[in-house]
C-alpha positions, 0 to 999 in steps of 0.5 A: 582777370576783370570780374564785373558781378551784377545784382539785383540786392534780391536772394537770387543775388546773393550766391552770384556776389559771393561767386564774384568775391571768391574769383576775384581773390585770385592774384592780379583779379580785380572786381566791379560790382553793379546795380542798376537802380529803377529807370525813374529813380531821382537822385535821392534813391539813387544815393540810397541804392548805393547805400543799400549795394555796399551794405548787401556787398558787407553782408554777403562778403564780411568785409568793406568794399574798396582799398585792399579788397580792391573792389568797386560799386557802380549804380549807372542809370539806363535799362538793366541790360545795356546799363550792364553791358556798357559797364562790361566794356568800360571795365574791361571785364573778362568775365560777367557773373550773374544771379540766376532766375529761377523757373522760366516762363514761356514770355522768357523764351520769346522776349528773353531774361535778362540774362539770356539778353547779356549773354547774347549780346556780351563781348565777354562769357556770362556766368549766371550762378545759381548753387552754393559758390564754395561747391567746385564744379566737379561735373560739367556739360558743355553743349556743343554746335559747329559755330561754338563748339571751340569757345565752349569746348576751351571755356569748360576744360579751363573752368573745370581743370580738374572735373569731368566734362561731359561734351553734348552735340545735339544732331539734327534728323535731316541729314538721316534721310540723306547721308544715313543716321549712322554714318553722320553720327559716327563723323559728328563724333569723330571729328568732335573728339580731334576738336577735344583732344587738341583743345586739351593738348592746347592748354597749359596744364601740369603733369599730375593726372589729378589735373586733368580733365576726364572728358565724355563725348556724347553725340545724340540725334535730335532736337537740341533742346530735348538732347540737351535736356535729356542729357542734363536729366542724366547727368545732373551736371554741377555746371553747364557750358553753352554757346550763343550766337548773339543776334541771328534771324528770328527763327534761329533767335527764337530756337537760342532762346528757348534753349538758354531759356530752359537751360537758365531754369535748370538748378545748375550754374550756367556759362555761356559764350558768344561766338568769336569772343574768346 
């Protein structure tokens, strides 16, 4: 696996980095790790901001960058997103990992975090990390839709082998007048739990039942963003899954992304995936 982290050298950083670090002991994982200096830095504090990501990288991690540890630093110059997202692709990476934000604010939902912004736009899942790196993802809820619903449903069941997946479809309240609410609601759930059980049937796992994810189904009606909320308030999951369409029109990208906006300002880690990406 190809990890790209992305650090700001702030505290919010400082579990990503180390989230990065642990994924990337894996065997045959490989590491790049990336800062993004201010647009108008002259070549001087460029040289110091290097200086600055591999004495953050030592503190965090314990250890020198580069030989055996196989990592590398990069302070590419542009705009945070797009510096970002073309390092994603020269790398190659398999996977983003970012700090998380905190609370969001309503300019977030319309113009979007930086995160928000990646993950819509990344060929790769987005990982923003916001809790302890060593704590296992024990509890995960994937947020689910039509267009998604295989990305996320493949993504969480990989990441969380051996935890319990809660899977979340929020149903609109159209339908209700024309179908009957509890008829829909009864499909919905029937063909989400065919989609689940041939996703788990799908993945390589062993026989030990202590390996195997225990999932929930849950099929609400309403709007996703108070479904999912409700469902993060009651489950407290230690992580969420979600996917994103990447550019849409402008009431379904504003929809996105106050969605992930509010989701990216829960106190869980949150994993998104674009659509057709994996």
């Amino acid at each position: 696996m190809r990890i790209l982290a992305a650090v700001d050298l702030e505290a919010k950083s400082i579990h990503a980095i180390q989230k990065a670090w642990s994924l990337a002991a894996a065997p045959d994982a490989n590491l790049r790790i990336v800062y993004v200096p201010p647009v108008a830095a002259s070549d001087e504090e460029r040289a110091r901001a290097r200086d600055r990501l591999q004495a953050f990288v030592t503190n965090q991690c314990g250890v020198e960058v580069g030989g055996e540890h196989g990592a590398s630093l990069r302070t590419p110059d542009g705009e945070p997103e797009k510096a970002i997202l073309w390092e994603a692709r020269q790398f190659g990476a398999d996977l983003i990992v970012l700090g998380g934000h905190g609370v969001p604010r309503f300019r977030d939902a319309l113009f979007g975090t930086t995160a928000g912004h990646i993950a819509r736009n990344a060929e790769q899942p987005v990982l923003v990390v916001q809790n302890d790196p060593a704590k296992p993802y024990a509890k995960v809820m994937a947020a689910v839709e039509n267009e998604t619903a295989e990305e996320v449903l493949r993504l969480a069941c990989e990441i969380a082998p051996a935890g319990e997946l809660f899977i979340v479809h929020a149903f609109g309240a159209v339908p209700k007048a024309l179908f009957g609410l509890g008829d829909q609601l009864e499909k919905v759930a029937v063909d989400q739990q065919a989609a689940i059980d041939r996703i788990l049937a799908s993945l390589s796992r062993p026989s030990d039942s202590s390996t195997s994810v225990r999932a929930h189904n849950i099929v609400r009606e309403g709007d996703a963003v108070e479904v999912l909320m409700h469902a993060w308030f009651d489950l407290r999951p230690d992580l969420v899954v979600m996917g994103t369409r990447g550019r849409a029109g402008l009431a379904l990208l504003f929809q996105e992304s106050v969605s992930q906006t509010v989701l990216l300002g829960c106190p869980s880690d949150v994993l998104v995936v674009r659509a057709g990406t994996i």
